[in-house]
N, C-alpha and C positions, 0 to 999 in steps of 0.2 A: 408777744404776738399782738398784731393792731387785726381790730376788725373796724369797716362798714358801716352801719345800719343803717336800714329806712324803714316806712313802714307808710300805708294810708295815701298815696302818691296817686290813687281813683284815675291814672291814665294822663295825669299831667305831664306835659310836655316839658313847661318850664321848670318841674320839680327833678325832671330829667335830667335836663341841662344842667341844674344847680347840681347835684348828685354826682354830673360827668365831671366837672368842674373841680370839687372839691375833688375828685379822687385822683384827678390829675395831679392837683398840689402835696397829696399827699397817697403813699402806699399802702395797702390794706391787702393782709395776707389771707383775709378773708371776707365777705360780703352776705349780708344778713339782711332778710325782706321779711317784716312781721306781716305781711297781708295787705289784704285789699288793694291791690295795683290797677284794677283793675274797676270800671263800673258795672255790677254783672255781669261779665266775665266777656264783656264785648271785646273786641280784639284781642283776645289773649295769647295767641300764639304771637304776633305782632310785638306786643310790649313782654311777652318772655323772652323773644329775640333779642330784644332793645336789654332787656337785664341783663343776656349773657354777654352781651358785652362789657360788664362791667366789672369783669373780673377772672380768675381762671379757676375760682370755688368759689361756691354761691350756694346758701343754703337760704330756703323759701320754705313758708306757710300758706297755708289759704286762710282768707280773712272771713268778714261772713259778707264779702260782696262773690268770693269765690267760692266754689266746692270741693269737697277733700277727691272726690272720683276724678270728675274732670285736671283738674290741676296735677295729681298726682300720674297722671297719663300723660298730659300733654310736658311732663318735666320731662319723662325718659325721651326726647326729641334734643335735647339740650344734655350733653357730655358731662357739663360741668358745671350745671344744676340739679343739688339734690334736693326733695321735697323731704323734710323733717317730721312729718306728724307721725308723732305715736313710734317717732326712732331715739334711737340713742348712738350716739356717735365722737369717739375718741377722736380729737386731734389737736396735734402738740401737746398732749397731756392735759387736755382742757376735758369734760365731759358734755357733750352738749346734748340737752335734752329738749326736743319741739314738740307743740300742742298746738292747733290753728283751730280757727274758724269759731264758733262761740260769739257773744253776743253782750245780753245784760246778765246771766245766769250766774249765781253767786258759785254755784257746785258746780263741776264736770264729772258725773260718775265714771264717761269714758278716761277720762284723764286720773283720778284718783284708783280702777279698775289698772288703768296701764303702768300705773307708780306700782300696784302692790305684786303685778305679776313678774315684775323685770328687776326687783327689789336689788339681787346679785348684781346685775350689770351698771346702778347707780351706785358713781363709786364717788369721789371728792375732785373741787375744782370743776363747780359744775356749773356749766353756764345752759339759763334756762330761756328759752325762746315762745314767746307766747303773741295770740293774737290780742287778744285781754287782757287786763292789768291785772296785779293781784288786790286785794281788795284795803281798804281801809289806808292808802296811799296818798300821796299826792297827784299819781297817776292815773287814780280814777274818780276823781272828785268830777261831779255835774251840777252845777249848783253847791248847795250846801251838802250834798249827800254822795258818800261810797256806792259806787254801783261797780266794781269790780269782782275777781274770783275766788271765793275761800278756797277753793283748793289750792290754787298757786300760792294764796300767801301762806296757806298751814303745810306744803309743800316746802317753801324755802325756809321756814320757821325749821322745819327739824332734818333738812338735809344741809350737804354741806355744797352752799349755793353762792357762788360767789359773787352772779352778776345776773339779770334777770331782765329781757329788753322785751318791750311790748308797745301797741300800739291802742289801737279802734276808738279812743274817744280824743275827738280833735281838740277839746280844753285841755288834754294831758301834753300834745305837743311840747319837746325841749324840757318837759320836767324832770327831774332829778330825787330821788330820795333814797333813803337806806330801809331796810328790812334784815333784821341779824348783821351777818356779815355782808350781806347783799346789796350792793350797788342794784338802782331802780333806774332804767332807764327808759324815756319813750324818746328816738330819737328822729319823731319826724319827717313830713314828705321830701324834707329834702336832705335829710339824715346825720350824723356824725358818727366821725371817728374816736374808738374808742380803746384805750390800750390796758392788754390783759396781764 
């Protein structure tokens, strides 16, 4: 299975372009938006249009430029854009679990709250979608210091996680690191392809 990614694209045009571009040269059976597409959520009906074109499944977060209300409304407009937060969702045998919006907060109680009630439905081969990195990474370095999520990282530590893509702090752009089994990915406003 090939997916997609982007993430932090704040309404860029030419991140657009670059995005259409690459996905021309290459096919992606699915397509993955970790947040903030948007600037304060200015045009958003506009540049969700412009996403659904970029594939025929598409699965979205809100970042913390977006909101989980509005975003989560304005997807059911779009057939074939699902909003991920706080879902779990089988396809091809992959697990995929979303979290948006967040910030600098090391914890998410909602997100650690959502892991222990759905505990059944987290099963293996899980690919984890977040708006925040997890913490102590290469993906959330600002400076000299981690300001990412324990819960995502004490999250992929003890499930069976196999790739985990995020975005929000534009130093992590294009970095790469491991976590367990866990491929780290932030793959950027103007995104890559990533094979599962």
């Amino acid at each position: 299975m090939k997916l997609f990614a982007f993430t932090d694209i704040h309404a860029s045009m030419s991140s657009f372009r670059k995005i259409e571009e690459k996905l021309k040269k290459q096919n992606a059976d699915l397509v993955v938006c970790t947040g903030d597409f948007t600037i304060f959520e200015q045009n958003i009906k506009d540049i969700l249009e412009k996403i659904s074109k970029l594939g025929e499944k598409i699965l979205i977060l809100h970042g913390n430029h977006e909101t989980e209300e509005i975003l989560e409304k304005m997807c059911t407009y779009f057939k074939n854009i699902t909003f991920i937060h706080n879902k779990i969702l089988e396809i091809k045998g992959f697990t995929f679990i979303g979290h948006g919006g967040g910030g600098f907060s090391d914890v998410y109680e909602d997100f650690d709250n959502f892991v222990k009630k759905n505990k059944q439905n987290i099963k293996e081969n899980i690919v984890l979608l977040t708006h925040a990195p997890p913490y102590n990474t290469k993906l959330d370095m600002i400076l000299k210091d981690h300001n990412g999520s324990v819960s995502y990282a004490n999250f992929i530590k003890n499930n069976d996680v196999i790739l985990s893509i995020s975005g929000h702090f534009h130093e992590g752009f294009h970095k790469h690191d491991k976590l367990n089994i866990a491929r780290l990915i932030n793959p950027g406003p103007d995104g890559e392809l990533i094979d599962l």
